[in-house]
N, C-alpha and C positions, 0 to 999 in steps of 0.2 A: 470608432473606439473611444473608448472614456479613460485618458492617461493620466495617472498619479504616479507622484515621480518624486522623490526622496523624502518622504513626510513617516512621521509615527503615528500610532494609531492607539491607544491604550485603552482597555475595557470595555471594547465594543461589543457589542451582545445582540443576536440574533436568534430566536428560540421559537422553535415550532415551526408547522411547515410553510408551502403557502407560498412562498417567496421565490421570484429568480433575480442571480444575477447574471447579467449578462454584457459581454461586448466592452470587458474591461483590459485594460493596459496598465500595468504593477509594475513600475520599476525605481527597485531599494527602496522598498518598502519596510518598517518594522511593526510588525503587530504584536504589543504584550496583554499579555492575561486577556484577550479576546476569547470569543466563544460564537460559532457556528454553527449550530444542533438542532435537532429537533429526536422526540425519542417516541411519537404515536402515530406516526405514517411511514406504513410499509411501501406505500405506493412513492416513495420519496420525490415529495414536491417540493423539497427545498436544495434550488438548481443553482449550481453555476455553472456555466456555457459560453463556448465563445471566445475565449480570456486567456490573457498572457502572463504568468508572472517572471518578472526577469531579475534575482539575485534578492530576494525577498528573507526577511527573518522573524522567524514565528518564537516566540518566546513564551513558555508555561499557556501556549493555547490549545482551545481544542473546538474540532470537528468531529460531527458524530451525524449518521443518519442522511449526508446530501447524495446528492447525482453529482458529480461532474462528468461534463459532458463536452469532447472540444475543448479542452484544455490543457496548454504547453507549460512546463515549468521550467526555465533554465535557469539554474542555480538557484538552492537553497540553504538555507540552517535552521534546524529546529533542534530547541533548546526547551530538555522539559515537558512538549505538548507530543499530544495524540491525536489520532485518527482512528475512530472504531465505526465500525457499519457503515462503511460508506461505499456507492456503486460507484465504478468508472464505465467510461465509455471515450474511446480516442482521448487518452490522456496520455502526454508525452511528457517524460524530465529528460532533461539535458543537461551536462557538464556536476559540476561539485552540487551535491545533494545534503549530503551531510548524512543525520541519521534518520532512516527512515521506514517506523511501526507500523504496516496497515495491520492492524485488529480486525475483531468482527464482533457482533452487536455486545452493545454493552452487557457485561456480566449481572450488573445490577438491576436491569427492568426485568419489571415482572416473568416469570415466567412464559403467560401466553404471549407476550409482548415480542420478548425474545424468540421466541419457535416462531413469529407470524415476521420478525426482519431475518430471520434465517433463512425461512422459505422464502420470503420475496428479494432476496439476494441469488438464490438459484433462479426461482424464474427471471431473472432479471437478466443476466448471464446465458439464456438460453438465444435470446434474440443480439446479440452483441457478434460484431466481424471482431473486433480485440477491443480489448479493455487496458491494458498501459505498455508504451511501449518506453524500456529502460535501456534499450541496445547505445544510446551515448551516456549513460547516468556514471556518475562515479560516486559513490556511497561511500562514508566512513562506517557504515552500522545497516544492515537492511535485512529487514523481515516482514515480507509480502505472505499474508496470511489468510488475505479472507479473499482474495482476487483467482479465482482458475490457473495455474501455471500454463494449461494450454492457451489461454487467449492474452500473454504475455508475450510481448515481441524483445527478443533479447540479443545478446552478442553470448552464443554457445560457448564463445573462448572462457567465461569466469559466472556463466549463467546455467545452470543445470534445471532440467525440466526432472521432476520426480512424482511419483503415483502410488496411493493411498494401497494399492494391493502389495506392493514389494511392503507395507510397515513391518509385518512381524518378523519376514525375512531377516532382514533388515537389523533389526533387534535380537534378535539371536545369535548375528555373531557376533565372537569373541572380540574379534579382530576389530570390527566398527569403528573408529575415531569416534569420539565424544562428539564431534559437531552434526554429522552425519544421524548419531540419534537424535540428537537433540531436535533436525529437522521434523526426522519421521515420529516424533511423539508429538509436532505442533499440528499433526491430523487431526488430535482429539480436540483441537481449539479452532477449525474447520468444518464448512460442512461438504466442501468440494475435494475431489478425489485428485487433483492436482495441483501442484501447488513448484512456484519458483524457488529455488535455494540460490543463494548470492555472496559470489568470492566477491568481498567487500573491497572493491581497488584503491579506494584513498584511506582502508585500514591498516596499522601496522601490521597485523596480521594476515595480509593478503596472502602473502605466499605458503606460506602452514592451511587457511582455508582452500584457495584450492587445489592442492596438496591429497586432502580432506574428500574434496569432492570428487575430485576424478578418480579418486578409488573406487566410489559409485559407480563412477561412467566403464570403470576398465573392466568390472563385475559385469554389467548390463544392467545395473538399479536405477539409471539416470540417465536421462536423454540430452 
């Protein structure tokens, strides 16, 4: 393993595919205004594998477009930055996370560009045992978007499993809590039919969210 170990990193730029990283050890790290992307291969060759990060802090960066593949996160902060289109495969977070968007492809590419990382995010997903597992994560903010719910390994106690057929259900009642729609309208921002919803534990609002959610689960909306 290749260990770095309290150092900053500022405007490091990585663009287009092509590239692995691999067999890396991150601890306290800070990366600002970095960039990890690529936005013309669907077949996503630009890989990280292998790799630990341990209490790492991502500041106004972003990833767009990788594989991780084999990769532990324990503890993080992201401040500012994104993650859109990107595939997991055995990726694990552990302990304080902070807040954490996964998107999906970027709204801005082209058109065919986008249908062609849309579908190769399903097939990507086809051949996969799981894709993240959060069952130790503790989130102040989490919206897991573009990852299957089903190939999510979770703690059920504040992790709700939810599926694309309950949406309109769902939306029709009165009764619904606001967060609970607000899940099932982030279908239209998906291309997969399930999807993780997340009572945020180091949120102040933990206990109102799920609150929120097990209303779902005591209906039968949410697994």
């Amino acid at each position: 393993m290749n260990v770095v170990e309290k150092c900053s990193f500022e405007r490091l730029r990585q663009y287009g595919s092509g590239r692995v990283f691999s067999e890396l050890d991150l601890r306290s790290v800070k990366f600002s205004s970095c960039t990890l992307s690529q936005h013309d291969d669907p077949g996503f060759g630009l890989v990280v594998r292998d790799s630990t990060l341990r209490n790492c802090a991502f500041s106004a960066c972003v990833m767009a477009g990788v594989k991780l593949d084999n990769v532990v996160i324990e503890g993080a902060r992201f401040s500012r930055s994104s993650v859109t289109g990107c595939a997991f495969e055995n990726v694990t977070l552990r302990g304080k996370i902070g807040q954490l968007i996964l998107g999906g492809p970027v709204r801005s590419l082209p058109p065919e560009m986008f249908k062609a990382f849309s579908e190769a995010l399903v097939d990507f997903y086809r051949d996969v045992d799981w894709a993240l597992d959060i069952s130790d994560a503790v989130f102040s903010d989490a919206a897991i978007r573009a990852v299957p719910g089903e190939l999510i390994r979770r703690n059920p106690e504040r992790h709700f499993l939810i599926r694309r057929h309950n949406r309109e259900v769902v939306l029709s009642l009165p009764d619904a809590p606001d967060l609970v729609k607000a899940y099932f309208r982030d279908f239209d921002l998906t291309p997969f039919d399930s999807m993780m919803a997340v009572a945020a534990q180091g949120s102040k609002n933990f206990e109102k969210q799920l609150v929120d959610l097990q209303w779902l689960r005591e209906r039968g909306l949410a697994e």
